[in-house]
N, C-alpha and C positions, 0 to 999 in steps of 0.2 A: 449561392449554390455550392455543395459542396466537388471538390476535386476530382473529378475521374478520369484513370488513366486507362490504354492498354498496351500490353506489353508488344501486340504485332505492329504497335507506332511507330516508324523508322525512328524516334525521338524516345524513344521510352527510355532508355541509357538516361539521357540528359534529362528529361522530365522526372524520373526517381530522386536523381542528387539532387536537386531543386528540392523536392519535396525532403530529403533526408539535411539537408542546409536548414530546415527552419525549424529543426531542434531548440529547442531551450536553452540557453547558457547560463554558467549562474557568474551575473555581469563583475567585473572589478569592485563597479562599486557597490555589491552586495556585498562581496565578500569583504571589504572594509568596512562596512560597517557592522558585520555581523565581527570579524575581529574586534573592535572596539566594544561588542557588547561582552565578549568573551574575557576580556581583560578587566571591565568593569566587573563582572561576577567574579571574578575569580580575586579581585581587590580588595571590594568591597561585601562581598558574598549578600544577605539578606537582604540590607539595604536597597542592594541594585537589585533583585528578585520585585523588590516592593516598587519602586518606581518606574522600572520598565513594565509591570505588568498595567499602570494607573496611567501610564502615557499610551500603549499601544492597544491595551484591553480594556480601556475606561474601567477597572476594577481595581477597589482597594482591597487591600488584603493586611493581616501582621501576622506576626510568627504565630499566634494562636489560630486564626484561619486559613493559614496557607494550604492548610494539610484538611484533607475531605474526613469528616468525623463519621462512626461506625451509623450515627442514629439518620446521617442525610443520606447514605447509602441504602437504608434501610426504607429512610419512606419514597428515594428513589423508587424503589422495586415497585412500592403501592402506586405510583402515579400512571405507571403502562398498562396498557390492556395487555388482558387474558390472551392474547391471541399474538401478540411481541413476545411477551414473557414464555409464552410455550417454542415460539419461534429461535429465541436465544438458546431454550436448553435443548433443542435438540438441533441447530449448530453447532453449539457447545460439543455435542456428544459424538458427531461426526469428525469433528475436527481431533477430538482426543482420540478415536480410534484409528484414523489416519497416522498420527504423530507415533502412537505406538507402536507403527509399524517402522518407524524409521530408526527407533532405536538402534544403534550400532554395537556388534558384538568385540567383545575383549577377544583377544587369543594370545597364546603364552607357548613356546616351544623351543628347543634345543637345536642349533643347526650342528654341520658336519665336525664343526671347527668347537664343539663342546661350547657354544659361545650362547647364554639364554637370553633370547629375546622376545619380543611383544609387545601391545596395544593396548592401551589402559582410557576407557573414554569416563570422562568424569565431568560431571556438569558446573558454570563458571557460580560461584557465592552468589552473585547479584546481576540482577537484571533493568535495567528504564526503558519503558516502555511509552514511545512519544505516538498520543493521541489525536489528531486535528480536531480543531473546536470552533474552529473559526469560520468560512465561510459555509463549511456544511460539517458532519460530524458522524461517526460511522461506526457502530456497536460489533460489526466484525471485525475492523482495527484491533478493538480490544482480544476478541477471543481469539482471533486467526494469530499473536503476537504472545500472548499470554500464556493458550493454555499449551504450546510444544515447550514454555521453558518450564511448566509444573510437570510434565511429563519427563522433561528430562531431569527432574529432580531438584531445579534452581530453586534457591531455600526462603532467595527474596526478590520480589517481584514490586518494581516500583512503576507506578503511572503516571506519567505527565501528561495535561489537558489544558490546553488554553481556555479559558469562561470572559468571553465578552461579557460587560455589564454585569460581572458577577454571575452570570446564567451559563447553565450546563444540562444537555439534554439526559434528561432522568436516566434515555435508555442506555447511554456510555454507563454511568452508575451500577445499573443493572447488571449489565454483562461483567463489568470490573467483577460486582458479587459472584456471579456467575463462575468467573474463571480463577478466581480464588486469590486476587491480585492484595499481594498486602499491606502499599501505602500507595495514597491519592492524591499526587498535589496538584493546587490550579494552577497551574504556570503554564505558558506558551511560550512560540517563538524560539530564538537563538539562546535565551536566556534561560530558558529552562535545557536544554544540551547543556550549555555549559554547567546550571548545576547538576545534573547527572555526572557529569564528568569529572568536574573536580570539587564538588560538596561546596556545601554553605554550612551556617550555623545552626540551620531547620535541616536539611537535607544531607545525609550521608550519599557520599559518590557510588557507583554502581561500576561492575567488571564491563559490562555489555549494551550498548544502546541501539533499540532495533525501531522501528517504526520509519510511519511516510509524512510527509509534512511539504510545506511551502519551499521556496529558494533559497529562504534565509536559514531554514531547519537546513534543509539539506545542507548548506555551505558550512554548519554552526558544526556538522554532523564531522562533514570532511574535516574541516582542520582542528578536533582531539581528538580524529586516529591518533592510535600510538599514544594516545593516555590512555585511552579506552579501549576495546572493542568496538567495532559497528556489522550493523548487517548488508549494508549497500548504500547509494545515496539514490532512494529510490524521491521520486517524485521532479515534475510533473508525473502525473501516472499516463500512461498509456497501455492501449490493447492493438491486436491485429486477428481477427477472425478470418480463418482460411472456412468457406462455405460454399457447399454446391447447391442444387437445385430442388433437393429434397431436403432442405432443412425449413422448415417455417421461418418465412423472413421477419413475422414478427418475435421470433427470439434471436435474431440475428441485433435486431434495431435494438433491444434492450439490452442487449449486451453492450451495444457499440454505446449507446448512449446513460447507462452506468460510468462510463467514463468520463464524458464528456461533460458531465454535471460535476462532474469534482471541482472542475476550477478553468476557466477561460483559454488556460494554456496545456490541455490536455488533448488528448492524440486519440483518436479511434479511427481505425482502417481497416477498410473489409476488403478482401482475395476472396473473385471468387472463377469459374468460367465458361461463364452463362449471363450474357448481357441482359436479356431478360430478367434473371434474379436481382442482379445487380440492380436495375430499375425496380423491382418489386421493395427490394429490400433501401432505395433510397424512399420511396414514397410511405412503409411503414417505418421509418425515424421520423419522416414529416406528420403521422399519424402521432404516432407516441410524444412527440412532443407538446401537442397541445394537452395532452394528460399531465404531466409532470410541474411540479411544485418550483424545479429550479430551471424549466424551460427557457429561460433568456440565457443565462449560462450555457447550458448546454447544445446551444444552438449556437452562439458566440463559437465554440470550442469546434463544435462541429464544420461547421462553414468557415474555419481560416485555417484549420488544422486535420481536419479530416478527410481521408479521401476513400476513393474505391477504385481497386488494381483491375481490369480484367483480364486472365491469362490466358494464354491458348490450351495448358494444360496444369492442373494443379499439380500431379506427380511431381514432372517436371521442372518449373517454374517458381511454384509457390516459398519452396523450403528454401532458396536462393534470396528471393526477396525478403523473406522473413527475419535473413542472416544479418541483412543491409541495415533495415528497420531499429532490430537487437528491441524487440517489446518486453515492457514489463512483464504483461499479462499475453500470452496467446494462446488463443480458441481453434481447435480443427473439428469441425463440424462435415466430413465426406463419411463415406460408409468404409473406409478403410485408411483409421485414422493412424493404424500403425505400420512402417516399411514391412517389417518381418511379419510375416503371415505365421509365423507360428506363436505370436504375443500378443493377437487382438484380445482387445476387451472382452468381456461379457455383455456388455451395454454395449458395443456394435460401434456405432456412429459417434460420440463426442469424446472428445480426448480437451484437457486443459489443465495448464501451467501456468 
C-alpha cells in the first residue's frame, strides 16, 4: 500500500523527513564506475563506444553503423500509425510555440557615466541530446529536448539513444525527424556523455548536453561539467500534484503514474485536502494500473516511493511541502492555481512545471 500521510499528525515533521531520506543517491560506487567508463572513452574513443555498447546493450555496432542512416529514419516514420504520427506533430507544434515565447530579448544602452552597455543572447554551436532506450523509451524526450534548441537557433543537434539488441523504437525515430535533429547515434549509458563531451573518432564533441537518463547518465552527466555544458542531473524522475476535490481523480492517477512507469525508483506524490479524494484518487491508480503495459514497474515505484500528503489547507500548507520535496515535475490542479489573482490563467484550474 502506498504511503499516506497527514499533516494534522502530531508526527508529520518527522514522517516527511523519512519520506524526503529515501531519495535516490547516486552510490560511490556508481560514480566509479561510471569514471572508469569515462576514461576509457576518452582513451580509447571508438573502440570503447563498441564494447561497452556489446557488453551493456547486447548490440554490435562499427563506425559505419554507429550513426542512425537518413533511409532507417525514414522507414522509421512508415512503421507508426496515423494516429502517433499526427500525435508527435502537433506536440511538436505546441512545444515550438511555447519556446518561442521564451526567447529572450538583447538590449544595448548608454548609462550616466558615458559607459555602453548590454545583453547579447546567442545560441551555444552544438547541442547532445541523451535519449533513454532502455527500460522504456519516450518520443517527447526527443521533442520537448530538441525543438527549444532549433528554436533557439542551435546549428547542430546531436541524439544519443541506447538500442538494446540493436532495437529502437521507430517512434524516437519519428520525432528525431520530427524536430529536425541532425545526427543519431545508438549509444547509451555513461559512455555515450562521455562521447558527447569529449568526441571519439565517429563523434564530434557538443557545447551542451541536456536530457534525463538512469544513475549512471546522471553521474556520467555531473562529472563533465566544466567540459561541457549540462542542463541539470535530472532523473530519477519524479512528480508532486497539489489537487483538490474537483479535479477528476482519474487524471490525477495518470499523472502520478506516468511517472511511476519510468523506472522502479521513481517518485509520485499527490497533496491534496480532502480525505475522501485522496482515497478516490488511490483506488483510480489501483484501477489504471491494471490497464498499463509497464504495470509491475509502476506499481513497484508506486508502493515504496510514492505517497499521498493530506493537508489541512492547500493555500497554506501545500507550497511548503513542495519546497521540501524540490520535484522535477509539479502539477496544481485547485481552481486558483496562481497566488496573484491578477495572473490567473485563462484555462482556470491547471497550472504545470
Amino acid at each position: 500500500m502506498v504511503l499516506q500521510l497527514k499533516s494534522s499528525h502530531p508526527d508529520f515533521s518527522k514522517q516527511l523527513k523519512q519520506l524526503l531520506s529515501h531519495t535516490p543517491e547516486t552510490s560511490p560506487e556508481v560514480r566509479q564506475v561510471v569514471s572508469n567508463i569515462i576514461a576509457d572513452v576518452r582513451a580509447r574513443g571508438d573502440a570503447a563506444l563498441f564494447e561497452l555498447s556489446a557488453k551493456f546493450d547486447h548490440h554490435t555496432m562499427t563506425a559505419d553503423t554507429i550513426r542512425v542512416k537518413l533511409t532507417a529514419i525514414t522507414d522509421a516514420v512508415g512503421k507508426i500509425s496515423t494516429e502517433l504520427q499526427q500525435a508527435i506533430e502537433s506536440s511538436a507544434q505546441r512545444i515550438q510555440h511555447y519556446h518561442e515565447r521564451q526567447i529572450p530579448t538583447d538590449f544595448d544602452y548608454v548609462d550616466g557615466q558615458g559607459v555602453r552597455l548590454g545583453n547579447l543572447w546567442r545560441p551555444v554551436d552544438s547541442v547532445g541530446i541523451y535519449v533513454p532506450g532502455g527500460l522504456a523509451s519516450y518520443p517527447s524526450t526527443v521533442l520537448m529536448n530538441a525543438i527549444p534548441a532549433k528554436v533557439a537557433g542551435v546549428k547542430r543537434v546531436v541524439m544519443v539513444v541506447p538500442t538494446p539488441k540493436g532495437e529502437m523504437n521507430p517512434a524516437i525515430l519519428a520525432a528525431a525527424k520530427q524536430a529536425g535533429i541532425d545526427e543519431i547515434y545508438t549509444i547509451g549509458g555513461a559512455q555515450a556523455i562521455a562521447a558527447l563531451a569529449y568526441g571519439t573518432q565517429t563523434i564530434e564533441p557538443v557545447d551542451l548536453i541536456v536530457g534525463p537518463g538512469n544513475a549512471y547518465v546522471a553521474s556520467a552527466k555531473q562529472q563533465v561539467f566544466g567540459v561541457v555544458g549540462i542542463d541539470m542531473i535530472a532523473g530519477p524522475t519524479d512528480v508532486v500534484v497539489i489537487a483538490d476535490d474537483q479535479t477528476p481523480p482519474e487524471w490525477v492517477a495518470a499523472d502520478l503514474l506516468a511517472q511511476c512507469e519510468h523506472g522502479p525508483d521513481s517518485r509520485a506524490v499527490l497533496i491534496t485536502d480532502d480525505q475522501d479524494f485522496a482515497n478516490q484518487c488511490v483506488q483510480a491508480v489501483e484501477t489504471l494500473l491494471s490497464q498499463l503495459s509497464r504495470a509491475e514497474i509502476a506499481k513497484r515505484s508506486w508502493n515504496a516511493l510514492g505517497a499521498v500528503i493530506v493537508v489541512e489547507s492547500i493555500a497554506e500548507q501545500a507550497a511548503s511541502i513542495v519546497n521540501k520535496l524540490a520535484p522535477e515535475h509539479l502539477e496544481i490542479m485547485v481552481d486558483n492555481p496562481r497566488i496573484d489573482p491578477g495572473r490567473n490563467l485563462p484555462c482556470g484550474r491547471y497550472l504545470f512545471g
